[in-house]
C-alpha positions as CSV (number, residue, x, y, z in Angstrom):
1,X,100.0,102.5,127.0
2,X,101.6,101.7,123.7
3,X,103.2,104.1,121.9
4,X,102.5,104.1,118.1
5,X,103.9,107.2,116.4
6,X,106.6,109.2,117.4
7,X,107.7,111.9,115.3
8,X,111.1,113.8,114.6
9,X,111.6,117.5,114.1
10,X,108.6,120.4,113.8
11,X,106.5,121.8,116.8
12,X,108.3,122.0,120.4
13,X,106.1,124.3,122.3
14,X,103.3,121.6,122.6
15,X,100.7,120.9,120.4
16,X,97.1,122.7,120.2
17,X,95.3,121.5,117.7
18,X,95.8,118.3,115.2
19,X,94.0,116.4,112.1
20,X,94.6,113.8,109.8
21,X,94.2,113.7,106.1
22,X,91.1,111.3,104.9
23,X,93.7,108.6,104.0
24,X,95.3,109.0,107.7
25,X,99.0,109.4,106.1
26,X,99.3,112.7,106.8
27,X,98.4,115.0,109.9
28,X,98.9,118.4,110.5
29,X,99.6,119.9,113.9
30,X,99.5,123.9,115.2
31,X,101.8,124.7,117.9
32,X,101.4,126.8,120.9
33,X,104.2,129.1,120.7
34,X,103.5,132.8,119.8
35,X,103.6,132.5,116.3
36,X,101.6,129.0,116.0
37,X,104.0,127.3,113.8
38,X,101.9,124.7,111.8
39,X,103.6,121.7,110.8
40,X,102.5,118.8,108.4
41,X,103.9,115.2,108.9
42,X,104.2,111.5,107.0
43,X,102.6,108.7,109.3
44,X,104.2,106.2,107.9
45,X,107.5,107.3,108.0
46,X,107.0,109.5,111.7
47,X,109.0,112.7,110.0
48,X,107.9,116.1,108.9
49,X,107.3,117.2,105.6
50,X,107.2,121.0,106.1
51,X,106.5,123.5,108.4
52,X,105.7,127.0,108.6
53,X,104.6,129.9,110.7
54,X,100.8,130.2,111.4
55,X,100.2,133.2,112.7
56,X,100.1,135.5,115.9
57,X,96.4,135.1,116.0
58,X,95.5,132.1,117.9
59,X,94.4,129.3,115.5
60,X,92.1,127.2,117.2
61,X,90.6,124.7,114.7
62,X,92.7,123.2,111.7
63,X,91.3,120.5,109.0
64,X,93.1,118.9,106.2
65,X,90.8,118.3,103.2
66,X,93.1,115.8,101.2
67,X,96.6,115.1,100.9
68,X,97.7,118.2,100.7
69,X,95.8,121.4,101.8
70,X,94.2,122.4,104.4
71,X,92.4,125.2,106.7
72,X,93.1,126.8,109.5
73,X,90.8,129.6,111.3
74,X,91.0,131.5,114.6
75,X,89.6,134.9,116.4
76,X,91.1,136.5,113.1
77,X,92.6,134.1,111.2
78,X,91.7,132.3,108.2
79,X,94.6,130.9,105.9
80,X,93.7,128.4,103.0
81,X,97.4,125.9,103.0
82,X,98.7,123.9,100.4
83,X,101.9,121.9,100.7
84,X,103.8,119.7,98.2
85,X,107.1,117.4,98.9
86,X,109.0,119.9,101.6
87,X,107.1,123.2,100.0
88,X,104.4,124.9,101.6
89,X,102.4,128.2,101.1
90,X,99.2,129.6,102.5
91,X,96.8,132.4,101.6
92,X,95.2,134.6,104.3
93,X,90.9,134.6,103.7
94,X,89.5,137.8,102.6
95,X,86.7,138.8,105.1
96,X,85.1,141.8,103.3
97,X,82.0,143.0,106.3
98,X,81.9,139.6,107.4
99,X,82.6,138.1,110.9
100,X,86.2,137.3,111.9
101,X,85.8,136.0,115.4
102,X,85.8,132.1,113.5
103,X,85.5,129.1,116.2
104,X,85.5,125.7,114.3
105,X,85.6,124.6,110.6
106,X,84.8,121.6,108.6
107,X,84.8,120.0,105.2
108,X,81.9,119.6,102.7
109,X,83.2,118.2,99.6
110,X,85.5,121.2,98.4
111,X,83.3,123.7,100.4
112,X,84.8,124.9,103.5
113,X,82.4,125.4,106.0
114,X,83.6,127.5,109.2
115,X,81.7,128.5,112.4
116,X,81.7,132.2,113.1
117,X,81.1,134.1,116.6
118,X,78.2,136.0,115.6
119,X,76.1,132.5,115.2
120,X,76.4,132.2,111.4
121,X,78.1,129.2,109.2
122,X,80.4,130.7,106.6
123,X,80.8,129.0,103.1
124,X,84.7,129.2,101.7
125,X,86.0,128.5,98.5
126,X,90.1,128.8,98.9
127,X,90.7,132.0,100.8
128,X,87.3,133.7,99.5
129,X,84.6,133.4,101.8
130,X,80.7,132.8,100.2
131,X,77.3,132.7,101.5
132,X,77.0,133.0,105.0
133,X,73.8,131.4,106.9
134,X,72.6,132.8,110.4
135,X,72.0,129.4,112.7
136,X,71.1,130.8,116.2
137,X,72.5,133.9,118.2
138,X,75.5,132.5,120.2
139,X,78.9,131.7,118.4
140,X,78.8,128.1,116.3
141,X,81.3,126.1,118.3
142,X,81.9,122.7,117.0
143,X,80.9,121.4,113.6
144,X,80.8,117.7,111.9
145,X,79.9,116.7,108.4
146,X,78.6,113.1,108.4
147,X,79.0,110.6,105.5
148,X,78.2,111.6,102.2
């Protein structure tokens, strides 16, 4: 086995979840340590750009939409990211009556679409969430959006 990236600084605890931008410069990785540290590095250099705490809420599913902002989500967590040079910020989702338990998440366009416990696909814009759409009665698990 060859390796092809290492990288310097960021997560120590091991990784639990990772994704690359579309472009595949960037990739963002969660940590498994208690406060899920969530880190965002270069590819073609192998450092890190920023990094940040995630939350004490497991974050089980994490997807950058472009070069710079992402989602991640987890049994109550959802935080909309953005990041810019060595700067990073995030916004936690506003829930209102809807269900929190989210498993999985994926990109439409600009629509963030995000698989709930309670068997319904959530709609987000940022951190708001929008229509919500029941799909069956267990928890959505695992979602893909295919080629435009």
């Amino acid at each position: 086995m060859q390796t092809l990236w290492q990288f310097k600084g960021g997560l120590q605890k091991g990784i639990a979840n990772l994704s690359f931008s579309p472009s595949g410069n960037k990739l963002v990785g969660v940590a498994i340590d208690n406060d899920h540290y969530v880190a965002v590095y270069d590819i073609e250099v192998g450092q890190m750009i920023c990094m940040d705490k995630g939350d004490t809420a497991r974050i089980v599913d994490i997807k950058l939409k472009n070069e710079n902002e992402f989602v991640s989500v987890g049994p109550k967590h959802f935080k909309h990211w953005t990041f810019q040079n060595k700067q990073m910020s995030s916004k936690k989702g506003q829930f209102g009556n809807n269900n929190n338990l989210l498993r999985c998440l994926a990109w439409n366009d600009n629509t963030c679409l995000v698989g709930a416990g309670d068997g319904k696909l959530q709609t987000w814009n940022g951190n708001s969430i929008g229509k919500t759409y029941a799909l069956h009665q267990g928890g959505v698990d695992s979602l893909w959006v295919g080629p435009q």
